[in-house]
C-alpha positions in Angstrom: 42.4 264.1 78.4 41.3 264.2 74.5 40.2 267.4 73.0 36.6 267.3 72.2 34.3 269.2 70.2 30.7 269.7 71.3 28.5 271.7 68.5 24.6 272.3 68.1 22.6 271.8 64.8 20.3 273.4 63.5 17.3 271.4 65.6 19.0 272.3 68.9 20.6 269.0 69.4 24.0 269.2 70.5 26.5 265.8 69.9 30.1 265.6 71.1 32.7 264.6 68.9 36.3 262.5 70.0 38.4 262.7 67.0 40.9 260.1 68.3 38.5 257.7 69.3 36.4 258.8 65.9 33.2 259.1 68.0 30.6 261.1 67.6 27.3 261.4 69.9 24.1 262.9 70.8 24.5 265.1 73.8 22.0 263.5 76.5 22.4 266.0 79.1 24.9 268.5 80.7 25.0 268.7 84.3 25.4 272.8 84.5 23.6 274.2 81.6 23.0 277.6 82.5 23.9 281.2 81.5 26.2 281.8 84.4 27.6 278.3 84.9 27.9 275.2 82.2 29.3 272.3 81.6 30.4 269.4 84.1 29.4 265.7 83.3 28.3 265.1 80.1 25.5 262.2 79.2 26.1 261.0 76.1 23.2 258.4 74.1 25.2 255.7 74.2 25.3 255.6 78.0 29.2 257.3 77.9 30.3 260.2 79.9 32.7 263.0 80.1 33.6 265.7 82.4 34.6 269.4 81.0 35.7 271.5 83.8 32.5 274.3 84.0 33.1 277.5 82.4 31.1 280.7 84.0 29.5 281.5 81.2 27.4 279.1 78.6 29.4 279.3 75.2 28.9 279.7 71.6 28.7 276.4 69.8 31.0 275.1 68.4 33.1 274.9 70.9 36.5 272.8 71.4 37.6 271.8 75.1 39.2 269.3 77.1 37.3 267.0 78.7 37.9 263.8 80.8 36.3 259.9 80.5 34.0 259.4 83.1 33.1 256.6 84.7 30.2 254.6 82.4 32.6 255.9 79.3 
């Protein structure tokens, strides 16, 4: 399970970045993107996918957590 870090600019897009794979990419969508509940399978835009265990509360960005490949990744 890599350490990723997932940050927003200044335009509101968020990307995720893999530093041992050197990959960075647009966030596509989150499954859980609320105030009370985020995170859980992560789209990226080149069809990839993580999973971050959801946290109970939406955090501030930048943000480093573990995360596991999904299946299309």
């Amino acid at each position: 399970m890599p350490n990723v870090m997932i940050r927003k600019d200044e335009a509101g897009k968020m990307t995720l970045y893999v530093a041992k794979r050197d990959l960075e990419e647009d966030i596509v969508s989150i499954e859980h993107e609320a105030e009370d509940r985020w995170g859980g399978e992560i789209t990226l835009a080149d069809g990839s996918s993580y999973y971050v265990e959801p946290l109970t509360a939406a955090p501030s960005l930048p943000i480093t957590v573990r995360a596991k490949r999904g299946e299309a990744g």
